[in-house]
C-alpha positions in Angstrom: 18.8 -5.6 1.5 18.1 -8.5 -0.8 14.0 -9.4 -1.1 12.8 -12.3 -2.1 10.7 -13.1 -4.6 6.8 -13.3 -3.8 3.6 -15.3 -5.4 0.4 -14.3 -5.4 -1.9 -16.3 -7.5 0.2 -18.5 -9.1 1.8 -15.2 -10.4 5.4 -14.6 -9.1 6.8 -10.8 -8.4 10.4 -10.1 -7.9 11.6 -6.6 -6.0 12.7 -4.1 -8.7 15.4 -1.6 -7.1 14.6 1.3 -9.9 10.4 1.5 -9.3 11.0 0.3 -5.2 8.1 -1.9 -5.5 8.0 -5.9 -6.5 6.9 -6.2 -10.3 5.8 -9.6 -12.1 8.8 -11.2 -13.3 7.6 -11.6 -16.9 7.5 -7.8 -16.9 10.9 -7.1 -15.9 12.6 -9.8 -18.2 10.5 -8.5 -21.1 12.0 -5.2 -20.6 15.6 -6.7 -20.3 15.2 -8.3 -23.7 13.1 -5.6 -25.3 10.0 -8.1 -26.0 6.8 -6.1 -25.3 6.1 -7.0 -21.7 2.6 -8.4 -21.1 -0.2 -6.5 -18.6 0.7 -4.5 -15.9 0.7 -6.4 -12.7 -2.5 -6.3 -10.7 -0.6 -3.9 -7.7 -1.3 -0.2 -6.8 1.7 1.7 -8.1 3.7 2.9 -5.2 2.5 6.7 -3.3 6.0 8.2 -3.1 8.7 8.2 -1.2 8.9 12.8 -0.4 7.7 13.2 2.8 4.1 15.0 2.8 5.2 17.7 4.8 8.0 19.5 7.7 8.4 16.9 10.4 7.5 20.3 12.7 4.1 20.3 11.6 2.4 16.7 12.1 -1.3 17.3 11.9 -2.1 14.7 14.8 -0.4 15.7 18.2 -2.8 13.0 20.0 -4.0 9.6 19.2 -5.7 8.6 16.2 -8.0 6.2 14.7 -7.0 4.7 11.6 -9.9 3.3 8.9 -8.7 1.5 6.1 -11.6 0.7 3.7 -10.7 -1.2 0.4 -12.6 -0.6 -2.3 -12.5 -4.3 -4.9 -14.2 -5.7 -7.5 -13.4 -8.8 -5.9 -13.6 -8.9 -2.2 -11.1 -10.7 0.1 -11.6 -13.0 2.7 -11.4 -10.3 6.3 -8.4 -11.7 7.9 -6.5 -10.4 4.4 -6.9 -7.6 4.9 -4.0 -5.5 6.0 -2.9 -2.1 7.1 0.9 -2.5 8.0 2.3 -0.9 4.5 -0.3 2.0 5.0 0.3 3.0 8.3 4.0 2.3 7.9 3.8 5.4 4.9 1.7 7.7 7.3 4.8 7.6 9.3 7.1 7.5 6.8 5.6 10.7 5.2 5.0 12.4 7.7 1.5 12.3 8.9 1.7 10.6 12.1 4.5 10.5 14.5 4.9 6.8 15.1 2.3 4.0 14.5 2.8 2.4 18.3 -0.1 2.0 20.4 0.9 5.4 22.1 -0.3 7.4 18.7 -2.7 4.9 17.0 -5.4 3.9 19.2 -7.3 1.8 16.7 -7.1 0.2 13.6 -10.5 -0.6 11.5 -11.0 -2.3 8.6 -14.0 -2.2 5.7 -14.6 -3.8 2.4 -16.6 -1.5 -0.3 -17.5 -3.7 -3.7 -16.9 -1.8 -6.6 -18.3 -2.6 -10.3 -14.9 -1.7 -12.4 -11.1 -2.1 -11.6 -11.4 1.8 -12.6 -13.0 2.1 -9.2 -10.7 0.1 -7.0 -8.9 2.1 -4.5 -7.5 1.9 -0.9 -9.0 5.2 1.3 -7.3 6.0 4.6 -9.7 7.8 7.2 -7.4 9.2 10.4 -9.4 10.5 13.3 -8.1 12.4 16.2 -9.1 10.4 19.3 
């Protein structure tokens, strides 16, 4: 499947087949040509694509609530914020069945400020209903 390019910020990221995820474009040609490329794009490196564990042992068998608090030095307006790509990976690894309405309940979101880019990070709180 072909994937278009995307630009955030005035920045524009192209889908690279060999990392799976879409890298600045800057990066990838300056790798082509051997220039030293320039910083590393301001997205979370992919999670993985094993599955976390057998299919046979899901740890939720009823519905769950899902919390997604994003932790940024630079907070985002609430309607950006978005859980599709992380509930999409719970099922795709393995921790939840399916993300229909049937296994996921509810879907919360929060916004911690941070101090330091070291401290950004996306934590995923799943509670059995």
């Amino acid at each position: 499947m072909k994937r278009s390019p995307i630009t955030i910020n005035g920045v524009t990221y192209a889908y690279d087949e060999s990392s799976r995820t879409h890298r600045r474009i800057e990066d990838i040609a300056a790798e082509v040509s051997d220039r030293p490329a320039g910083p590393a794009a301001d997205l979370e490196p992919p999670a993985g694509y094993a599955p976390a564990q057998a299919e046979q042992s899901l740890p939720f068998n009823t519905p769950v609530s899902i919390t997604i608090i994003s932790h940024r030095v630079r907070l985002c307006d609430p309607d950006n914020v978005s859980a599709k790509a992380c509930i999409d990976g719970l099922v795709h690894c393995g921790i939840l069945r399916d993300d229909s309405p049937k296994e996921v309940s509810e879907v919360r979101y929060r916004q911690v400020k941070v101090k330091s880019r070291s401290e950004e990070k996306t934590v995923i709180e799943i509670e059995a209903v």
